[in-house]
C-alpha positions in Angstrom: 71.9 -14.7 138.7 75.3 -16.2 138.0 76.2 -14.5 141.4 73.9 -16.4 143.4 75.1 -19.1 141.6 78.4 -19.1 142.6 77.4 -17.7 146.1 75.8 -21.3 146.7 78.7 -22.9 144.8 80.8 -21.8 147.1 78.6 -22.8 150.4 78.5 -25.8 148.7 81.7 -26.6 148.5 82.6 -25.1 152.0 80.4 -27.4 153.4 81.3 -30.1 152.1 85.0 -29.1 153.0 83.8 -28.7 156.5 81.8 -31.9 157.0 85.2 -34.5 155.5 87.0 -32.2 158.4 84.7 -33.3 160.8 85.4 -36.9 159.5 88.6 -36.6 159.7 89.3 -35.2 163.0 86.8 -37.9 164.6 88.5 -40.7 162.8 91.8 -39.0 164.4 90.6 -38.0 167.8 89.2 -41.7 168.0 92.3 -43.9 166.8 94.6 -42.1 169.1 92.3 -42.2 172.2 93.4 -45.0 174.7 90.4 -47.9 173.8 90.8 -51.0 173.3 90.1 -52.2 169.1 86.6 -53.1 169.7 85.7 -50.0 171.5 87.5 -47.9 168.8 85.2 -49.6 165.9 82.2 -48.9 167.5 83.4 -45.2 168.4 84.1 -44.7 165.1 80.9 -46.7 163.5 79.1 -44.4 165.8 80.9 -41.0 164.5 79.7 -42.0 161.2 76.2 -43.0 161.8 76.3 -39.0 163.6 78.3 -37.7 160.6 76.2 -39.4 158.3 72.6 -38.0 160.1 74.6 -34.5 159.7 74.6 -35.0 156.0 71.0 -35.8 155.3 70.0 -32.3 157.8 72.1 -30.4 155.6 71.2 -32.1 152.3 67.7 -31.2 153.4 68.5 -27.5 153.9 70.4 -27.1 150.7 67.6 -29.0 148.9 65.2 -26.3 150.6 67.6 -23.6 149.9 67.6 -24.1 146.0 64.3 -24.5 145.3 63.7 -21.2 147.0 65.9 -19.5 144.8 64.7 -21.5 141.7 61.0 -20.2 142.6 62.5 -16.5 143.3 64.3 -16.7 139.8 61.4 -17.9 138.1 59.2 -15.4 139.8 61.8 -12.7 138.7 62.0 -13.9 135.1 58.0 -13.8 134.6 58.1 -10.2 136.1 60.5 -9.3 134.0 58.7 -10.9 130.7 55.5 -9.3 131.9 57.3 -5.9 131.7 58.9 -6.6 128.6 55.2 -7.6 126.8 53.9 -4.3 128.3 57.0 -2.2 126.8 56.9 -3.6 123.4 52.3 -3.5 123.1 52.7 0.1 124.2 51.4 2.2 121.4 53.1 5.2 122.1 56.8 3.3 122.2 56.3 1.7 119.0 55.8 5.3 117.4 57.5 7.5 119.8 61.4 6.7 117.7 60.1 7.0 114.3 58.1 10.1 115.3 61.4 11.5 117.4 63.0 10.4 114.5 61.2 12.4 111.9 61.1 15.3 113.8 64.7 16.0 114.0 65.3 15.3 110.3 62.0 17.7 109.8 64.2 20.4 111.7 67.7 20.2 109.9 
């Protein structure tokens, strides 16, 4: 579980990384593009209003993303009690140590 946790940590982060690039190399492209000043604010205003719409997509799809893998983990985890309730009601492992047990004292 910690390994999906860092796995979307990681995507996380490298998305993040990936959309202030974007930001960046727009603000860059746009300020050295031949425009005049008021063409260049509204170049970039528009670059951020795109960047911005970007954002929300992904923040959708990450939102998505995790609660799919919190319903997977919690499906796991009551799998997973389920099996431990049937191991530990089981008559025959509650006396199958003490009766191993015994009969390995009963032979030395």
């Amino acid at each position: 579980m910690s390994e999906t946790r860092e796995e979307n940590g990681s995507i996380g982060t490298s998305l993040v990384i990936f959309l202030l690039g974007v930001a960046v190399g727009a603000t860059v492209a746009i300020l050295y593009a031949p425009a005049a000043g008021a063409e260049t604010r509204a170049q970039i205003a528009d670059k951020a209003g795109q960047l911005k719409e970007k954002a929300v997509e992904l923040k959708g799809q990450v939102v998505e993303k995790a609660s799919e893998i919190k319903t997977q983990v919690a499906q796991k985890a009551t799998e997973l009690r389920e099996k431990a309730s049937d191991l530990i009601s089981r008559p025959e492992t509650r006396t199958a140590a003490p009766a191993a047990a015994a009969e390995s004292s009963d032979s030395v």
